[in-house]
C-alpha positions as CSV (number, residue, x, y, z in Angstrom):
1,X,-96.6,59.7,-2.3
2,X,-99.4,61.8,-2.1
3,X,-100.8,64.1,-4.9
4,X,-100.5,67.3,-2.5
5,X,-97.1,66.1,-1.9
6,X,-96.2,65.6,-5.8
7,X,-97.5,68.3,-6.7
8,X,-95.1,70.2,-4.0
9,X,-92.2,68.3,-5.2
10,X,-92.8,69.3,-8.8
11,X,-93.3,73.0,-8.1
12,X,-90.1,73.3,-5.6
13,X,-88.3,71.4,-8.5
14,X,-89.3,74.4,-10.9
15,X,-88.9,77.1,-8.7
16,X,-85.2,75.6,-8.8
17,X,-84.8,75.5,-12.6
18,X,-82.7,78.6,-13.6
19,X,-85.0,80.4,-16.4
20,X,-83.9,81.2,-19.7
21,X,-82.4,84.4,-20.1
22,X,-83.9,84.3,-23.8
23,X,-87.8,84.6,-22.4
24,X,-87.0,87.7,-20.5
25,X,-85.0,89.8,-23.7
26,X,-86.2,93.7,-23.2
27,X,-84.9,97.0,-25.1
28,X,-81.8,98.2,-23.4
29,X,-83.2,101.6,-23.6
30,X,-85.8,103.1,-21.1
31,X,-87.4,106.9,-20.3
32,X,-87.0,107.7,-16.9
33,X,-89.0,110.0,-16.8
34,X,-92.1,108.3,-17.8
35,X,-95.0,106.8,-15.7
36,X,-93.6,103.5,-14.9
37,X,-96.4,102.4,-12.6
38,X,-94.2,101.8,-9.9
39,X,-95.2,101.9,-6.2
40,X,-92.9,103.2,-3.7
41,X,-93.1,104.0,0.1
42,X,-93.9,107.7,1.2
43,X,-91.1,106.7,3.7
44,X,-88.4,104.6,4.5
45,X,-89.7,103.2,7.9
46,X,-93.2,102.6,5.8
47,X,-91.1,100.3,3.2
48,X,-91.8,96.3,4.2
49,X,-88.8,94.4,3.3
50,X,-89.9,91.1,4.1
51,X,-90.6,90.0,0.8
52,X,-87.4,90.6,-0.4
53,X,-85.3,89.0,2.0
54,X,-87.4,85.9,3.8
55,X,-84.6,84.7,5.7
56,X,-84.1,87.9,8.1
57,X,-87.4,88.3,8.6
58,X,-90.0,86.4,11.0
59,X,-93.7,85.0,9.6
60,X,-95.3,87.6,11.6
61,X,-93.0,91.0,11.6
62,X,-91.8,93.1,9.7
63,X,-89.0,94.6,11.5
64,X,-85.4,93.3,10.9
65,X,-82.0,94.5,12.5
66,X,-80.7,94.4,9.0
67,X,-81.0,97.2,6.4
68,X,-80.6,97.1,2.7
69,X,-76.6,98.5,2.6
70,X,-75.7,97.9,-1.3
71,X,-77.6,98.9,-3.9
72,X,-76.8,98.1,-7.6
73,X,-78.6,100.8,-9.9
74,X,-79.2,99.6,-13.4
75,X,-78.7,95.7,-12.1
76,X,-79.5,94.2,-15.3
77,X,-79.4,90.5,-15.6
78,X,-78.6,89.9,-11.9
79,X,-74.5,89.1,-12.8
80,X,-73.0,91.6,-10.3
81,X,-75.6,90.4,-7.8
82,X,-74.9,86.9,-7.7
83,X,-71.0,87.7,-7.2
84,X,-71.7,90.0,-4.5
85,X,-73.5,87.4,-2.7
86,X,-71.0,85.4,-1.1
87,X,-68.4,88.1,-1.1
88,X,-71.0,90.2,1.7
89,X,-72.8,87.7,3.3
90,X,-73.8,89.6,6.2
91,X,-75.4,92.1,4.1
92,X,-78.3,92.5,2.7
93,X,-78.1,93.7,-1.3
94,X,-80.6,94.9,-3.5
95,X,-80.7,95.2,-7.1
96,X,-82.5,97.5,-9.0
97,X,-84.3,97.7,-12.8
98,X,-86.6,99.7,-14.4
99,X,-87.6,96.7,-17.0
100,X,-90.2,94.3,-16.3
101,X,-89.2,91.2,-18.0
102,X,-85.3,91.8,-16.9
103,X,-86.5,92.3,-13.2
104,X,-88.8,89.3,-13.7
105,X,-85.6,87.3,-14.8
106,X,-84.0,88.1,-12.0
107,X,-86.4,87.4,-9.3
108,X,-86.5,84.1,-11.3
109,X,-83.0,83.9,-11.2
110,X,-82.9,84.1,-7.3
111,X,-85.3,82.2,-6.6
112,X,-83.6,79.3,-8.5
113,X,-80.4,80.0,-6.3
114,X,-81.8,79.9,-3.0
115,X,-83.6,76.4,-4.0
116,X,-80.3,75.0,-5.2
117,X,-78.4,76.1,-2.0
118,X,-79.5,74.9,1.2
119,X,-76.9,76.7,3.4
120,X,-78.5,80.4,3.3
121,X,-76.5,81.2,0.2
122,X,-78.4,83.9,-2.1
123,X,-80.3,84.8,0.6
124,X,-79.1,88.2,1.2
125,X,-80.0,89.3,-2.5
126,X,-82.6,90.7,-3.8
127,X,-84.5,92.7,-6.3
128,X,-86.5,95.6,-7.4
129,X,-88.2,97.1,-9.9
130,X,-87.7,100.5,-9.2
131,X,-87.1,104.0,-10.7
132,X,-83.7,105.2,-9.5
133,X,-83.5,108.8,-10.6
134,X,-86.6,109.8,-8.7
135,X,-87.2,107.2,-5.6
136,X,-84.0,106.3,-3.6
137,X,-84.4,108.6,-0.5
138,X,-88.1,106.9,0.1
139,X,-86.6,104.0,0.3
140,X,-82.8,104.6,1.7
141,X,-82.7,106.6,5.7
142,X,-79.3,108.6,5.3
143,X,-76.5,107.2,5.4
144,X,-78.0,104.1,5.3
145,X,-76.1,102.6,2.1
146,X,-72.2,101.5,1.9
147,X,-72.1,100.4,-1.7
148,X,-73.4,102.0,-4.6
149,X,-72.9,100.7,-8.1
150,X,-73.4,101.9,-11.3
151,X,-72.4,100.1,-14.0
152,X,-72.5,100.3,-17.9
153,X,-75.8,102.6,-17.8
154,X,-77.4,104.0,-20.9
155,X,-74.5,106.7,-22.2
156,X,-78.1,108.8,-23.7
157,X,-75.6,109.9,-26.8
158,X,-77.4,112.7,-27.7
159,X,-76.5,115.9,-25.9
160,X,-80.2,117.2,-25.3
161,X,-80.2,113.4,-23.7
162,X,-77.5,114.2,-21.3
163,X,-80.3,115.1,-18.5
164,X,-81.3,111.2,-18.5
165,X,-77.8,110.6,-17.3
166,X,-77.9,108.5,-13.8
167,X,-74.6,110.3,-13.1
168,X,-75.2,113.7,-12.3
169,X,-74.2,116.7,-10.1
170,X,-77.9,116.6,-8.6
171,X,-78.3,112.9,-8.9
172,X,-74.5,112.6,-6.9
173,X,-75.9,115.1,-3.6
174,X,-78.8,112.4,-3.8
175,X,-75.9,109.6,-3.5
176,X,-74.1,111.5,-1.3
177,X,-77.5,112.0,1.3
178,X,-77.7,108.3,1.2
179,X,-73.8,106.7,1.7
180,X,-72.5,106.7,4.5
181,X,-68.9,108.6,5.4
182,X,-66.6,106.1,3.9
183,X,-69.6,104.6,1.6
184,X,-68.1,103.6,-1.8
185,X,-69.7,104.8,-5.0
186,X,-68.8,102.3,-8.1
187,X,-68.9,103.7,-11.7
188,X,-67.7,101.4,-15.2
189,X,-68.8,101.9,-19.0
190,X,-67.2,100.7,-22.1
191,X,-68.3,104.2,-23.4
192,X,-65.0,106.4,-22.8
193,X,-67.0,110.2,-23.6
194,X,-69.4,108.7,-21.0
195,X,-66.2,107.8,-18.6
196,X,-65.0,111.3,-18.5
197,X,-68.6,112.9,-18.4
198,X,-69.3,110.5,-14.8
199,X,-65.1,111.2,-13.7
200,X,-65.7,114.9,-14.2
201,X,-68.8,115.1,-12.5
202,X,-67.5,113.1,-9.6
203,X,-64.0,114.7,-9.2
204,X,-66.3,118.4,-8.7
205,X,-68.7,117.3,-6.4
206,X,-67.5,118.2,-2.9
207,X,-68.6,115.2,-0.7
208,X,-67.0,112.6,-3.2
209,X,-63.2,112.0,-3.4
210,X,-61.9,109.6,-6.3
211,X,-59.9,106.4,-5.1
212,X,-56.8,106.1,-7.0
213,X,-57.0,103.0,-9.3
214,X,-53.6,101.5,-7.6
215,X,-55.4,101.1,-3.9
216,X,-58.3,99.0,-6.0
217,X,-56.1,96.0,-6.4
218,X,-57.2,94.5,-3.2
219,X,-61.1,95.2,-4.0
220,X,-63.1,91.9,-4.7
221,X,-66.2,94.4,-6.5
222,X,-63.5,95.1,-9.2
223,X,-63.2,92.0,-10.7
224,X,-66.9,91.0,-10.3
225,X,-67.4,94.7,-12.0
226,X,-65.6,94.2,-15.2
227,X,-65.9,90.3,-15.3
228,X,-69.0,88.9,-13.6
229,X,-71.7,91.7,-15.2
230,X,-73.4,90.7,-18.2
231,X,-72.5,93.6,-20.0
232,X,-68.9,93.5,-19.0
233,X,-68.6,89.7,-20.3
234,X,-70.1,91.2,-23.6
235,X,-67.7,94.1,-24.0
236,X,-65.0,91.1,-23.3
237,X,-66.2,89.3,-26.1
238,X,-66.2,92.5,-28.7
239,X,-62.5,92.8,-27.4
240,X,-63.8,96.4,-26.4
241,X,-62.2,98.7,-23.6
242,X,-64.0,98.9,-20.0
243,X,-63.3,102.2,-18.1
244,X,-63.8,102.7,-14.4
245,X,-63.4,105.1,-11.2
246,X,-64.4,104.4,-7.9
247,X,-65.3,107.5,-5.1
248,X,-65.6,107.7,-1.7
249,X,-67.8,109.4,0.2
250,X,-66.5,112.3,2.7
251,X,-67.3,114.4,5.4
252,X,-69.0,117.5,4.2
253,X,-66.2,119.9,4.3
254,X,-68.7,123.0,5.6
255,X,-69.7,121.0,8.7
């Protein structure tokens, strides 16, 4: 074999390796609303998505007939991600995290997945670094989005930290822009003040309607929700209590 090809062997074997989760460990805790050096488009239709999603994309354009339609805020460790995959494999779904190292992970993480599956598998994931609270609509057309998730985020305990929430009557007109009529909007803590605070703010905002826990049963996102996240596997293993409510978008009723 040659040395070119050896040394292509050996890298796609690495690329393949799944990384440690103990390289990439990064405070839970982070300011959104400090300088983050993150770059964004000015636009959606500026935003080049080839990058994150190879596969639906040709070597020379940028165009694609698919558009990012789940988003999961706050993605963490990738968990919820990776469980999505095969459950939407027509779509394409984007994670998002503010941490470098924990974004770095999962990259890594994908990037393992797709080298161990030949058949396209993992292929419709992705992720981002990326700001939440300030940046959707550059990236997001309206209505673009069916799936919005957002699960076990920082509670921000302290009252005066309550404005840090990603669950807010501003931050849910923002969600509401960006979901389509019928788009599903995916809240779970282990946090029951912070439960209440998202269920409260949902149930009064007037282009969200809450789904009532019994028509769930049939919804594969529950399950991965409280037992494929990372955090919802470590709340299992503390024996603690996991809360969630799921809304769904409406028509605006003053149309």
């Amino acid at each position: 074999m040659e040395d070119s090809e050896q040394i292509e062997t050996m890298q796609s074997e690495e690329i393949a390796k799944l990384p440690r989760k103990r390289f990439f460990r990064q405070r839970a805790h982070a300011n959104p609303f400090s300088d983050h050096d993150l770059i964004y488009p000015l636009k959606p239709s500026e935003m080049d998505w080839s990058p994150f999603y190879p596969k639906y994309f040709s070597s020379d354009s940028k165009e694609s007939t698919k558009k990012v339609e789940i988003i999961d805020v706050g993605c963490g460790y990738g968990g919820l991600l990776v469980a999505l995959a095969p459950l939407f494999p027509d779509q394409l779904i984007l994670g998002m995290e503010i941490r470098t190292k924990v974004e770095d992970y999962v990259k890594k993480r994908i990037d393992a997945l797709r080298a161990q599956n030949k058949n396209d598998l993992y292929q419709n994931i992705s992720v981002m670094r990326m700001n939440a609270m300030k940046f959707l609509p550059n990236f997001f057309e309206p209505g673009q989005l069916s799936k919005m998730f957002f699960l076990f985020p920082d509670p921000h305990f302290k009252r005066k930290k309550h404005k840090n929430r990603i669950i807010s009557p501003n931050l849910l007109s923002e969600y509401a822009y960006l979901l389509k009529v019928g788009g599903i909007l995916y809240t779970a803590t282990d946090v029951k003040e912070l439960h209440e605070w998202m269920v409260e703010k949902c149930d009064a905002h007037p282009l969200f309607e809450r789904i009532p826990d019994e028509e769930l049963s049939n919804d594969p996102c529950i399950r991965c929700i409280l037992n494929e996240t990372e955090e919802g596997k470590k709340v299992a293993r503390n024996k603690g209590d996991k809360y969630f409510a799921v809304y769904r978008r409406i028509e605006d009723p003053d149309e």
